[in-house]
Backbone as JSON, one array per atom type, in Angstrom:
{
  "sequence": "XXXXXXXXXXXXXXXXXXXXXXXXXXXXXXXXXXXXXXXXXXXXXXXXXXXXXXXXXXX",
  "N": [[-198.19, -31.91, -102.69], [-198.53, -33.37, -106.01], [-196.22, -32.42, -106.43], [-192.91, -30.84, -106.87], [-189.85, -32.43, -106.48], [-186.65, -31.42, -105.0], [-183.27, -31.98, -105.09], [-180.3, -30.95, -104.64], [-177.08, -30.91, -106.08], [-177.44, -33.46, -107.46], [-177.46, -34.41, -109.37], [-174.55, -34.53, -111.6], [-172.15, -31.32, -112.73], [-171.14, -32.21, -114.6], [-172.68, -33.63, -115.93], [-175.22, -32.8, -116.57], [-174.03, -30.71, -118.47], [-173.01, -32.29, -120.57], [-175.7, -33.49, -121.14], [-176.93, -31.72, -121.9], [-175.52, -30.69, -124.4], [-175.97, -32.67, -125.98], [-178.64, -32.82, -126.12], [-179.14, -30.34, -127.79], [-177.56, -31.12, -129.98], [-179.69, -33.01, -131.14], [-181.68, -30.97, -131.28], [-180.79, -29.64, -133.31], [-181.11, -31.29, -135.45], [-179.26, -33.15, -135.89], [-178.16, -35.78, -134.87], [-180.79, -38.51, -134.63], [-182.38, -40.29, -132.39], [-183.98, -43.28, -131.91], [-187.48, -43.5, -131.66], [-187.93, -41.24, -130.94], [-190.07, -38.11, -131.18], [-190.01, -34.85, -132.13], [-191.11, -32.32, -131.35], [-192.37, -29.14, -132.66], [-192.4, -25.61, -131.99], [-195.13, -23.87, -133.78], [-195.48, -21.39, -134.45], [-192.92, -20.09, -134.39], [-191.9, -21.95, -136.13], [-192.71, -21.25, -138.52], [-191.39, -18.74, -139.15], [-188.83, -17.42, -140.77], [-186.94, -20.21, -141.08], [-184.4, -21.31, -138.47], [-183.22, -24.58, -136.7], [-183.32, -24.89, -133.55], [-182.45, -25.24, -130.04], [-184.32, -23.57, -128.67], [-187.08, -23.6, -130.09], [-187.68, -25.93, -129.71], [-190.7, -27.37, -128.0], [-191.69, -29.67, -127.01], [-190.46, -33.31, -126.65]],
  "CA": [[-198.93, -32.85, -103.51], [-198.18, -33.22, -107.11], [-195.37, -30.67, -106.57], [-191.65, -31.3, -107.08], [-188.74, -32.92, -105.2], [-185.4, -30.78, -105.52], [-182.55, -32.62, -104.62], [-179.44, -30.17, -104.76], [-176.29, -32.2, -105.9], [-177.84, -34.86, -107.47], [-176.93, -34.58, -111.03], [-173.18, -33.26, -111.75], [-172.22, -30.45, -113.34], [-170.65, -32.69, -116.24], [-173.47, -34.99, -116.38], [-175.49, -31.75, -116.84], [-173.52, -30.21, -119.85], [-173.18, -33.89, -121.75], [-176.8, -34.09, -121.59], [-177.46, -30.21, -122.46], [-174.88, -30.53, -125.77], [-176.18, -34.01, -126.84], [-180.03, -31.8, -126.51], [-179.07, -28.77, -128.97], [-177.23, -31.72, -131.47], [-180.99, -33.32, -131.56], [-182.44, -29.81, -131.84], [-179.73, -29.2, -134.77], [-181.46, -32.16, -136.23], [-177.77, -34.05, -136.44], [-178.87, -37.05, -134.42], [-182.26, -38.61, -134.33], [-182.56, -40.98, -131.96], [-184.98, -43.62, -132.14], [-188.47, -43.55, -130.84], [-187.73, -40.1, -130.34], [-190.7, -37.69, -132.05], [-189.14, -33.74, -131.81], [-192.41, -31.11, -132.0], [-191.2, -27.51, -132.69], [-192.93, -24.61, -131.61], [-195.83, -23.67, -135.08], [-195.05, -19.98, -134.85], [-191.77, -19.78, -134.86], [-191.4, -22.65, -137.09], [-193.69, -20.56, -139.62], [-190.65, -17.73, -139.45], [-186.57, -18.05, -140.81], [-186.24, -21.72, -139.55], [-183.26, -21.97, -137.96], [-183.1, -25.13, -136.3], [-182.06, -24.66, -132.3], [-183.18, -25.62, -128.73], [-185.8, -22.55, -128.52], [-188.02, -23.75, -131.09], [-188.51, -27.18, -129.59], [-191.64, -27.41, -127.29], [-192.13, -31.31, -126.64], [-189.62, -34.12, -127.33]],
  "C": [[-198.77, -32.48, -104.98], [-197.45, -32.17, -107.72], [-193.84, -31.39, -107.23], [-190.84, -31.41, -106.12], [-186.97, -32.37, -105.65], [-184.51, -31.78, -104.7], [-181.02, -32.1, -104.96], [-178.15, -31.46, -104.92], [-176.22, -33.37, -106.65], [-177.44, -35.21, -108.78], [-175.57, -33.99, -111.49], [-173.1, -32.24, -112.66], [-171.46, -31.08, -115.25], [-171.52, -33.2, -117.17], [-174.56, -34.03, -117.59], [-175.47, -31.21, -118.32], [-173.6, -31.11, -120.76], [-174.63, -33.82, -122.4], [-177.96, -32.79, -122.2], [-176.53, -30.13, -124.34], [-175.87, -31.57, -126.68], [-178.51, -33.54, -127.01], [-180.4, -31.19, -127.85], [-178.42, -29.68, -130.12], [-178.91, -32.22, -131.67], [-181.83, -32.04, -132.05], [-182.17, -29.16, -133.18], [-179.9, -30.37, -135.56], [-179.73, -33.31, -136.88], [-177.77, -35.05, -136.07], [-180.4, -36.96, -134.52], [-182.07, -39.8, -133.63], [-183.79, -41.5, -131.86], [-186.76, -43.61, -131.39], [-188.61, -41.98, -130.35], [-188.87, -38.89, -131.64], [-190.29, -35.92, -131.39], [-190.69, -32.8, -132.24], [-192.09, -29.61, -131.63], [-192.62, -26.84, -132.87], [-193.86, -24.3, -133.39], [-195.27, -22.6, -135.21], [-193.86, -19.45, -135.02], [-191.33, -20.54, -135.78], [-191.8, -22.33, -138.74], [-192.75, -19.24, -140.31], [-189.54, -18.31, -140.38], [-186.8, -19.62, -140.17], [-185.0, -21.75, -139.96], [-183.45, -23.17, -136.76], [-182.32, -24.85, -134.49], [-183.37, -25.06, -131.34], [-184.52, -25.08, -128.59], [-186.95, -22.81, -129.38], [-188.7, -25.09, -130.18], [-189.46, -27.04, -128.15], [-191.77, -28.62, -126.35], [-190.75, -32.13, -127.43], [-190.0, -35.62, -126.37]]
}
């Protein structure tokens, strides 16, 4: 009950990577796609910002 449904297979390993690169360009602030609001971690965003995947929390 309000658990998760694994489904081995189900997503390819290309589909995968496409949609893991086209992630880290939004996290690298190089696209913004619309409707899309990006909320980055306070404490690390309070350090060095470097822009990258690990910062973002919510998207």
């Amino acid at each position: 009950r309000n658990g998760f449904l694994v489904i081995k297979n189900l997503v390819s390993d290309a589909d995968i990577e496409r949609f893991r690169v086209q992630f880290e360009r939004i996290c690298r602030e190089e696209v913004k796609p619309l409707g899309l609001m990006l909320m980055r971690d306070v404490s690390i965003g309070k350090s060095e910002y470097v822009p990258c995947e690990k910062m973002v929390s919510k998207s």
